[in-house]
N, C-alpha and C positions, 0 to 999 in steps of 0.2 A: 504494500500500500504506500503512494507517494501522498507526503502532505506538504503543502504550502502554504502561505499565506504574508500575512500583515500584522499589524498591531490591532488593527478591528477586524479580521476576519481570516479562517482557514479555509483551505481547500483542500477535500481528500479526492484518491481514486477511490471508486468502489463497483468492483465486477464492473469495469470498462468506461461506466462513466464518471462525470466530476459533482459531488455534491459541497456547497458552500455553507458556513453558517456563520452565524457573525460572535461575536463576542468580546473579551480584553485580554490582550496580554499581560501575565506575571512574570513574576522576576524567573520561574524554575517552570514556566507550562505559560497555557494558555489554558482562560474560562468560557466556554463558549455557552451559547443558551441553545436550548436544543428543539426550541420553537421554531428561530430560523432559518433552521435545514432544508435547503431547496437545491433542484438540480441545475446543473448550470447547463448555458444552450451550449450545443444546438442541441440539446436534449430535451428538455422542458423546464422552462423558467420558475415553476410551482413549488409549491411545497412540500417536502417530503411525505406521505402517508406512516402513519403511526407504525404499522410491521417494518416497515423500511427503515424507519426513522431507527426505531429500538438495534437494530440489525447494524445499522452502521456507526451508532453509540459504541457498541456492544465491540464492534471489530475497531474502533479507533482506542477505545479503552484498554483493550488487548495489545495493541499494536504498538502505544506507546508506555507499555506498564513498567516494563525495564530498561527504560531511557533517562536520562538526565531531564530531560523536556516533556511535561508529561499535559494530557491535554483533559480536563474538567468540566464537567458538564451541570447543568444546578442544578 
């Protein structure tokens, strides 16, 4: 999984496409809100549906569990 981002916002891959969500960066992670997870085009500008949403929490929580940089959700 690649993740990207800003200081108000990450971008992960997830199974081929890019989902976005906004949030604040910390000193040791980033806190994202997990409201607004949407996909980014050219896929569909909308917002995550709840299965998906849980699903790619779930793999980004994983993903960055034994990193220095860890990414938080509220």
């Amino acid at each position: 999984m690649k993740i990207t981002g800003t200081t108000s916002y990450i971008r992960a891959e997830y199974e081929g496409k890019i989902v976005r969500f906004d949030g604040e960066m910390l000193v040791n992670g980033f806190f994202a809100y997990p409201d607004t997870i949407r996909w980014e085009p050219p896929f569909d500008s909308t917002i995550v549906n709840n299965e998906d949403r849980n699903k790619i929490i779930k793999a980004i929580i994983q993903e960055t569990e034994n990193k220095d940089f860890k990414i938080f959700f509220e």
